[in-house]
N, C-alpha and C positions, 0 to 999 in steps of 0.2 A: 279366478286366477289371480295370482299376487303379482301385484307391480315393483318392479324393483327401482330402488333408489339408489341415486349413485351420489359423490361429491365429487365435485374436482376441486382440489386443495393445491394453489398456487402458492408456492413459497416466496418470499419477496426478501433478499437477504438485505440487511441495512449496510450499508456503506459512510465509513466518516472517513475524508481525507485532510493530510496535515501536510501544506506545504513547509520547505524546511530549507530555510539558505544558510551555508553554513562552511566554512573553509577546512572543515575537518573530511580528512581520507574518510571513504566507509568504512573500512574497520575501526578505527578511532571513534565514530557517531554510535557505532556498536556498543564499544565497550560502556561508552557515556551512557544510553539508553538502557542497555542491562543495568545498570545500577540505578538509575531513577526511579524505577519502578517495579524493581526484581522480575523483569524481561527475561527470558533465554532467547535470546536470536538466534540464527544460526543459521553462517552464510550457504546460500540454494544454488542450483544452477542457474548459470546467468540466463536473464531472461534477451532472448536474440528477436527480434522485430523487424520487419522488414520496412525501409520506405526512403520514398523515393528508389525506387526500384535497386537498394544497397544494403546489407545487412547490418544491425547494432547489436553491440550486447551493450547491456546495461544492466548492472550488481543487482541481487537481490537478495536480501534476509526475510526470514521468516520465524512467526513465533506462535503457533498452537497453543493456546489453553484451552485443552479437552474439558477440562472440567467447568468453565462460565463458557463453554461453546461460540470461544471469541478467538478470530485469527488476526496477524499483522503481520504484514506486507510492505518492507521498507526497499524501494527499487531509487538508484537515481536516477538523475532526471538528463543529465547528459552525457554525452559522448562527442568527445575531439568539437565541443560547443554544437551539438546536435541537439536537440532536446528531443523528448518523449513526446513529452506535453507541449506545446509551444505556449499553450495558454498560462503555464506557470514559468513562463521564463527567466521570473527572478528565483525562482528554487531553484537548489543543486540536488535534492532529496524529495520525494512523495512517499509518505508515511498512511498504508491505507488499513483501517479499521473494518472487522469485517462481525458484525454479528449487531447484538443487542448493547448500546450502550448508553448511558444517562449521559445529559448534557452536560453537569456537573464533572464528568468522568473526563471526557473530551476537555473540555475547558482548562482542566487542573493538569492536565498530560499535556498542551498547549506550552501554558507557564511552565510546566517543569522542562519540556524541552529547551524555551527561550532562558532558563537559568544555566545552562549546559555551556564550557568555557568554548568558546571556538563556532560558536551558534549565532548569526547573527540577528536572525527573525524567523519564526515559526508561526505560523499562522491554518489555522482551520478553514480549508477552502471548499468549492463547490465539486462533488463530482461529476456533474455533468459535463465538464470539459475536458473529462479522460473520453468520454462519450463521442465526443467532437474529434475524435482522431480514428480516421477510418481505420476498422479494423484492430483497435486497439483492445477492447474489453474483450474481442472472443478469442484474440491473441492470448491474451493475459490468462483468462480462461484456461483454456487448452494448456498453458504452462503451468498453473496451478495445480491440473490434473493429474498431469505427468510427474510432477515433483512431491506431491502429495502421495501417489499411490507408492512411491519406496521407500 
């Protein structure tokens, strides 16, 4: 009798996050960002979060490149001085990288944001402290889904 062989293949997606402080409206960090790097953003449904038992929305762009199988995720960070994150509370912006990227890649996307007029500091931070907000990544998740599939 033949044994069957199975695999489980866990996919592990890479995540790079870019904190972003920066005086500029979201549309304005848009338009800047489209052109640094021939982006297409394009603003999503806001992403609504619940906490402290009160609802937020907070802007989101987003930009698919099907073809290097890399997405970006640019959400702010506050509302009426609320933050998302509390652990980035000197960003006004979280810029999150979603697939395969070289360091080199991150690094230089860093710089060219801190070159951006109205940008005050950009920095590439840790994501485990989206992790650290309950309910935040399956939040975010589920939002992605839904805005993805139209």
């Amino acid at each position: 009798m033949a044994k069957k062989l199975s695999i489980d293949i866990e996919e592990e997606t890479n995540y790079f996050v870019i904190g972003i402080s920066s005086t500029l409206k979201d549309y304005r960090l848009m338009f800047f960002l489209n052109k640094i790097d021939d982006f297409d953003f394009k603003r999503a449904e806001t992403f609504i979060f619940n906490k402290k038992d009160k609802k937020f929305s907070y802007s989101m762009y987003t930009y698919i490149d099907e073809f290097n199988l890399q997405n970006f995720y640019l959400l702010s960070n506050k509302v009426n001085s609320v933050k998302l994150v509390p652990d980035y509370k000197h960003f006004d912006y979280i810029l999150i990288l979603e697939g395969e990227f070289e360091d080199e890649y991150v690094g230089g996307l860093v710089k060219k944001i801190n070159s951006v007029s109205g940008v005050m500091f950009a920095s590439e931070v840790n994501y485990s402290s989206i992790n650290k907000v309950p309910n935040l990544s399956l939040s975010f998740e589920m939002h992605l889904d839904n805005i993805l599939k139209k």
